[in-house]
C-alpha positions as CSV (number, residue, x, y, z in Angstrom):
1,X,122.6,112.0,108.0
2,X,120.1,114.9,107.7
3,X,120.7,118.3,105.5
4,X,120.1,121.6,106.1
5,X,117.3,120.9,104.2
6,X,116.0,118.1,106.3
7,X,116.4,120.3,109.8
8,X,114.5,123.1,107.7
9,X,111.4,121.0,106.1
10,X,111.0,119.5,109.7
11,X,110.7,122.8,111.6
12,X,108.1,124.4,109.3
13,X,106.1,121.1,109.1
14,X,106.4,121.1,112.8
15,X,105.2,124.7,113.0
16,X,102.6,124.0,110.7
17,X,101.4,121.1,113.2
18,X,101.1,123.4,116.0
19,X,99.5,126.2,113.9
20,X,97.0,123.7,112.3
21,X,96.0,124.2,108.7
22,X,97.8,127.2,107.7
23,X,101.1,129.4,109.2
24,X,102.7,132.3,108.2
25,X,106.6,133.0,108.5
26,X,109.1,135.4,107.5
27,X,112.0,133.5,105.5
28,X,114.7,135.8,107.0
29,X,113.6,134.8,110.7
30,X,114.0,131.4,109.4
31,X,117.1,132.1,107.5
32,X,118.4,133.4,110.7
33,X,117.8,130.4,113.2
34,X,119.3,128.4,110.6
35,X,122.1,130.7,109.6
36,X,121.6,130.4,106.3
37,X,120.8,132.5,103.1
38,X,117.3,133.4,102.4
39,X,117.1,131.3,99.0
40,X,117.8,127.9,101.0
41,X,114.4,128.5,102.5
42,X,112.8,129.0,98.7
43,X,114.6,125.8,98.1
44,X,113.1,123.8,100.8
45,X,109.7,125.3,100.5
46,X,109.5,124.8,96.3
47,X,110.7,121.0,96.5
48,X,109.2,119.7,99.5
49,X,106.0,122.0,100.2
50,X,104.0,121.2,96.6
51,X,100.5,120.3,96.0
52,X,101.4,117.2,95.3
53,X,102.7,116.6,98.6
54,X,99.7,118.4,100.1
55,X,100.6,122.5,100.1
56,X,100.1,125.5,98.8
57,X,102.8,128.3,99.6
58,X,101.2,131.7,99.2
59,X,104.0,134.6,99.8
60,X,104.2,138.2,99.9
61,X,107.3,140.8,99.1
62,X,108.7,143.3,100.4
63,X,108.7,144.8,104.2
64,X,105.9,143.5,105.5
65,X,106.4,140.3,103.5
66,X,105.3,136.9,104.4
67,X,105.5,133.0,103.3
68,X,101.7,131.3,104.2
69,X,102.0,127.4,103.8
70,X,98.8,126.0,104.0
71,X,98.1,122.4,104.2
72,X,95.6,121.1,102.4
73,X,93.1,118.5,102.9
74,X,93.9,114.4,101.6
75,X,89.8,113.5,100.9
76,X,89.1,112.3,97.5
77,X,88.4,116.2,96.1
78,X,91.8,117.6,97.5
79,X,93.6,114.5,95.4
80,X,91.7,115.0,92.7
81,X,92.7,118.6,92.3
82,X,96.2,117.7,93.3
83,X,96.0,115.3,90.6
84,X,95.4,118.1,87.9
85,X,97.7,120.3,89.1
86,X,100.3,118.0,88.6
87,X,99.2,117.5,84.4
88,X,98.8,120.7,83.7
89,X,102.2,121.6,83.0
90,X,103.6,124.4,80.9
91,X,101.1,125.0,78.4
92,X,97.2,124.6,78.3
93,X,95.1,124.6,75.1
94,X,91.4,126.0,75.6
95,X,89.9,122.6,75.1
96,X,92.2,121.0,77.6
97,X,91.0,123.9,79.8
98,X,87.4,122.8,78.8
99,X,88.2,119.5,80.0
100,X,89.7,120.4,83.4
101,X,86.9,123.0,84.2
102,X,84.2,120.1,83.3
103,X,85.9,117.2,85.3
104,X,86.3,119.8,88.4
105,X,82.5,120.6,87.4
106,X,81.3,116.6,87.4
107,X,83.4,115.9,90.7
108,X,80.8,118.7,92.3
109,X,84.3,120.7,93.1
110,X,82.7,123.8,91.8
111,X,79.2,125.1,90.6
112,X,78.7,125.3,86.8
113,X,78.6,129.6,87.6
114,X,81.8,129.3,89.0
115,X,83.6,126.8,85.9
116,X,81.8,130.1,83.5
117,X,83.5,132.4,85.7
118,X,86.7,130.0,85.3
119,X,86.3,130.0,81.3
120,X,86.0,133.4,80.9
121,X,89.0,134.2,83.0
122,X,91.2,131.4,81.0
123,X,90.2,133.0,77.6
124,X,88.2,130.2,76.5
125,X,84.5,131.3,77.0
126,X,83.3,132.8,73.6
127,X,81.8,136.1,75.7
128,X,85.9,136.3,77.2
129,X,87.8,139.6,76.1
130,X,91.0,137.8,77.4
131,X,93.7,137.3,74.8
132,X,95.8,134.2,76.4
133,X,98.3,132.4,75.4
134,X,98.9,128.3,76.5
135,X,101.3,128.9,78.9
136,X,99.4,131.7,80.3
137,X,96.7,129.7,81.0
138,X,98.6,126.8,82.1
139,X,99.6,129.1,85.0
140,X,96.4,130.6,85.5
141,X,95.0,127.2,85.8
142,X,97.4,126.3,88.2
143,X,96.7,129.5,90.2
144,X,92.9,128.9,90.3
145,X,93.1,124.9,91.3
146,X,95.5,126.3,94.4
147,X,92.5,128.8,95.4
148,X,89.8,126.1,94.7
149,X,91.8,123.3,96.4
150,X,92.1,125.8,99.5
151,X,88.6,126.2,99.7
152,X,87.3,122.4,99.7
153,X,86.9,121.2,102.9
154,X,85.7,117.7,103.0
């Protein structure tokens, strides 16, 4: 027997099929046809629309608010950075940063100018003003491999 859940995973993934690559929604409209409360939608979309299962959920607050779910690609790249995203966890030391930034770097996922950019932004380029801590970076990391994985077609 399906849940709530179930009914609401299928209809965005069925919106999402009809919209292509990316949608955008309102979680109260969806709330609504469901009759449900706001947070169930959170629920469905933060367990079953991750980057390991091939999404990134992109929302903004407030009155003109939106939820973007954007499929993303299954070549080779998209798995690899899927791959990372998943051991990145809650805390990143600037050498494990190092080493993420140079295996995105040797996959050809980005340029070397853009893994510099990267380093400066995660604190761990010696010319970088930014004071961050692991976890901070862990999150930043996170934030940047959803942009990059976005951006890689194949």
């Amino acid at each position: 027997m399906l849940t709530l859940s179930d009914y609401i995973e299928k209809y965005l993934k069925e919106i999402l099929e009809e919209a292509g690559e990316m949608v955008e929604i309102r979680r109260g409209d969806v709330a609504n046809r469901f009759h449900c409360v706001p947070s169930q939608i959170n629920y469905v979309l933060e367990t079953r629309f991750t980057p390991e299962k091939g999404f990134v959920i992109e929302s903004r607050r407030g009155g003109g608010g939106y939820i973007r779910i954007i499929r993303l690609s299954n070549g080779p790249r998209a798995r690899l950075i899927r791959g990372l995203m998943s051991h990145v966890g809650d805390a990143l030391t600037p050498k494990e940063a190092r080493d993420y930034l140079e295996r995105l770097r040797e996959s050809d996922i980005i340029t070397a100018r853009e893994g510099r950019i990267m380093a400066v932004a995660l604190g761990i380029d010696p010319r970088s003003t930014t004071r961050a801590t692991d976890a901070w970076r862990a999150a930043m990391m996170q934030r940047m491999l959803s942009v990059v994985s976005v951006l890689t077609r194949e």
